[in-house]
C-alpha positions, 0 to 999 in steps of 0.5 A: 315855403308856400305863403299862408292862406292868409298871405295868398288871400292878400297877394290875390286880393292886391292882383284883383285891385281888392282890399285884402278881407278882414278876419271877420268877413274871411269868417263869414265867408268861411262859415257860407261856405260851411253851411253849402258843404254841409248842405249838399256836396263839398263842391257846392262851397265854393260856387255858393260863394261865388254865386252870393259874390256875383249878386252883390251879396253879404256873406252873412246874409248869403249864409241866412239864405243856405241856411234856410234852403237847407232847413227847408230841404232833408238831408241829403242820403248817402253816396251810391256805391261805386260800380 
């Protein structure tokens, strides 16, 4: 049987030299990774996490920032049909 995320997170974490992340930063991640999805494509999800890790950002403070770059922006449309 496969490990939970959880777990995973954990042994990821402990490969990096990192202290495994609280229920509440996972949360914030989590919810940053959220508003980026919503806010463009899926694939933003995780390279907006990225990107917010690489600046020395806190996931709720990065979670603000895609917040406001999102309300700033409309919705986008729908996907082109496939040709």
């Amino acid at each position: 049987m496969p490990p939970t995320a959880e777990e995973w997170i954990a042994q990821f974490a402990d490969a990096l030299g990192q202290p495994t992340p609280t229920g509440a930063q996972m949360t914030a991640v989590l919810e940053l990774a959220s508003v980026a999805a919503h806010s463009s494509e899926r694939r933003a999800a995780p390279i907006a996490c990225w990107l917010a890790a690489l600046a020395g950002r806190d996931p709720d403070e990065a979670r603000a920032l895609a917040e406001a770059l999102s309300e700033a922006q409309p919705p986008p449309g729908p996907a082109p049909p496939d040709r």
